[in-house]
Steps between C-alpha positions, in 0.01 A plus 500: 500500500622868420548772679175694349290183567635479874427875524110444391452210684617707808276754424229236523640413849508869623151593390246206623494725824431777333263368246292332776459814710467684200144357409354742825552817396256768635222609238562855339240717415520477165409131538166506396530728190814216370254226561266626259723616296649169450129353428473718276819472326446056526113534306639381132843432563723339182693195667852452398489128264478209700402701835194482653491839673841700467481723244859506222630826739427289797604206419887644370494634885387177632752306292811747585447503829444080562838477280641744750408334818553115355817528245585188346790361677659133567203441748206574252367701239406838437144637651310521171632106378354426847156589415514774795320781270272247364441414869422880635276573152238200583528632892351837405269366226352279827283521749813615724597771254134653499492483867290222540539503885609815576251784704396726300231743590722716716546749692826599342680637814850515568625180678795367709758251357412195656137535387603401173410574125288853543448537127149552318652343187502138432835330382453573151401823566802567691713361243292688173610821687881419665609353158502875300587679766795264544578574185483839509728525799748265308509735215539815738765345616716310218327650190349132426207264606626256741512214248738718300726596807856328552510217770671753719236724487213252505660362839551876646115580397367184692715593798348824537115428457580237787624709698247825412780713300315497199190739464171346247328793448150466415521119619510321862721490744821353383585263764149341501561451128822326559357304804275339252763464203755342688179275648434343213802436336632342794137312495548427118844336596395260751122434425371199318569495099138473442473862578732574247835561643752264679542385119635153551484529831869694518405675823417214686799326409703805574384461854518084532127539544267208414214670398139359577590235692595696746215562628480132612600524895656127426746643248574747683597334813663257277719786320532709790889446592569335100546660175206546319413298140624738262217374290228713583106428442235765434111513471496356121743245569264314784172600312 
């Protein structure tokens, strides 16, 4: 492994604390006028070919930054031969990404950080609406799109929306945003293929993780102090 791909996978390492606290950032109050501008924006939008949701701006984001986070490497292969955009485009095209389970009738008010996700928008709204601005802020910055940028640039970008440095204006909060990026690539990399990513099944074996059967208590007891089968089974290969 090189030195670039040791310094992204470190930047992995350093930001699942940040990405996890990330996710309850306070609402602003602009909230509510970015929610509906994001419905409004997502009424007819023109997916990018083969997506089911992203649209071709969103999905050259999506794709730059998943090759950013995963690079290929001796351990596995790059985000997008993973299957980890295909994995976050079917997430907001589901019942998750139209915020299937989420509250939300309000009151908008201003919340705490451990009271969670204090958004009116739903995760595709919240995406539809971080995406541009992202964008936007990329090119105020470097002159480019962040799918255009230089690795260097890409890495110091994500660094500074984890860590609030970077301003969206006219979108959301950028640490929720990257809360919820960082989310589900992480969740694209370790979930089961049949969701899309984990393309044959490189996370798990990354990881020495059996898949499925680990939910057996059995197997687990029996691989508890053992190396696990390297051979790892998911949902379609036991249905």
């Amino acid at each position: 492994m090189d030195r670039d791909s040791e310094g992204r996978r470190a930047f992995l390492k350093g930001a699942v604390a940040g990405g996890a606290a990330a996710v309850t950032t306070v609402l602003p109050a602009t909230a509510a006028a970015q929610a509906a501008a994001a419905r409004g924006a997502a009424s007819a939008p023109t997916t990018a070919a083969g997506y089911v949701f992203l649209t071709p701006d969103e999905a050259a984001f999506i794709e730059a930054v998943v090759d950013h986070m995963i690079p290929a490497d001796a351990f596995t292969p790059k985000g997008t031969d993973l299957g980890l955009h295909v994995y976050i485009d079917r997430a907001l095209a589901s019942g998750w990404g139209k915020g299937a389970r989420l509250y939300m009738q309000g009151p908008w008010k201003q919340g705490t950080p451990n009271q969670g996700y204090q958004l009116p928008m739903t995760p595709s709204e919240l995406y539809r609406a971080a995406i541009p601005a992202a964008n936007a802020a990329c090119v105020k910055a470097y002159g480019r799109t962040f799918d255009r940028v230089t690795p260097e640039q890409r890495e110091a970008f994500l660094l500074g929306m984890q860590q609030g440095k970077v301003t969206l204006e006219n979108g959301p909060p950028v640490r929720t945003f990257f809360g919820m990026l960082y989310n589900n690539v992480m969740e694209g990399m370790f979930s089961d293929p049949i969701y899309g990513g984990n393309r044959d099944k490189a996370g798990w074996k990354l990881v020495n993780f059996p898949g499925v059967i680990a939910t057996n208590q059995q197997n687990m007891d029996k691989f508890r102090d053992r190396k696990m089968p390297t051979n790892p089974l998911g949902i379609a290969d036991i249905s």
